[in-house]
N, C-alpha and C positions, 0 to 999 in steps of 0.2 A: 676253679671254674673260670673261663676268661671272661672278660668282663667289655661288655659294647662300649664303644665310647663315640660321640655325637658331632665327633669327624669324620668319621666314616669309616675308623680305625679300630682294633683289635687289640686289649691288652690281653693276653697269654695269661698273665700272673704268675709267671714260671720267671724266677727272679735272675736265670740264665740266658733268656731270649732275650734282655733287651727290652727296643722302643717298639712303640706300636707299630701295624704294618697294617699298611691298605690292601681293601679287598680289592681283585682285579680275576676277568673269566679269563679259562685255561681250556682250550680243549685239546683234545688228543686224537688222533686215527683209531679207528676200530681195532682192538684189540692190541693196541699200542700197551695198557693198562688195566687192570681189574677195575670195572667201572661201581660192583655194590661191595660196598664195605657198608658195615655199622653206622649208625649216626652219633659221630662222635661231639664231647662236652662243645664245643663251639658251635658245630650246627643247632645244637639243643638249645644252647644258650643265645643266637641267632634268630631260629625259631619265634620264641618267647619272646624277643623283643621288639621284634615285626608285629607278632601277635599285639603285645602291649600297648606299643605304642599308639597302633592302630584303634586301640576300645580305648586309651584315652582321650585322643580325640573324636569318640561318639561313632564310628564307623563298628559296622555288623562285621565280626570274625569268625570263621572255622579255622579249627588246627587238626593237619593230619584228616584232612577229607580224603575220601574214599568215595569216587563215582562206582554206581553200581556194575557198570558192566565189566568190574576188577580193573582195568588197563589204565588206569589215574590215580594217583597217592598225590593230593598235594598238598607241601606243608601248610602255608595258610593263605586262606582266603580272604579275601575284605572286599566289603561289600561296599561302593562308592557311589557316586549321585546316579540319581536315575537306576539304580540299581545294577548296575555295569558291577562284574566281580572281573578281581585282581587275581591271579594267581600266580603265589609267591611259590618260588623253588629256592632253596637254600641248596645252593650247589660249589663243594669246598673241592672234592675228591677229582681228581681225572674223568673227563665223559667226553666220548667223543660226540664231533658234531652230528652225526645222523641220530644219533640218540637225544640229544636237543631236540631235533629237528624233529623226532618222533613225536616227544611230549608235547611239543608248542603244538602239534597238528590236534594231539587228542584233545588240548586242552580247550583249541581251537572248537574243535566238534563240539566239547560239552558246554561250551556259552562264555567263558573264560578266557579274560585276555594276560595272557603268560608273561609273566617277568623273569 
């Protein structure tokens, strides 16, 4: 499973790839690429450390929230001063921009400032 590391970087653990590598956004043109694949060990592992990090320093989290009217999945939430919530998207795979541009809108609507 890869492992965060607290520069901002990614080890693999795959003793083939090498040094770490920085995360940086990718987008693509619509239908440039298959935008849903599975959430693979990285996002998962990704996830969970946003998650984490976050309830150790005292902040309210959801993981994998689900707005009711089905059209928002986000991985986590954190809940910041004044109650302002964060939403966290762990986004590795190809997405093009109007699909960004979709989620920040919903996320927009449901009270949620999108990261």
């Amino acid at each position: 499973m890869p492992t965060i590391v607290h520069d901002g970087t990614v080890d693999s653990g795959k003793q083939n790839e090498g040094a770490r590598r920085p995360f940086y956004a990718y987008h693509v043109p619509d239908g440039e690429r298959q935008e849903t694949q599975p959430e693979s060990d990285l996002h998962k592992a990704l996830k969970d450390y946003t998650a984490e990090t976050a309830d150790r320093q005292g902040f309210a989290v959801r993981v994998e929230d689900r707005a009711r009217h089905g059209k928002r999945r986000t991985d986590v939430i954190i809940t910041g001063a004044e109650g302002r919530e964060l939403g966290y998207e762990i986004q590795l795979s190809a997405i093009a921009k109007g699909s960004v541009d979709k989620r920040a809108r919903i996320a927009l609507a449901d009270g949620l400032t999108p990261l």
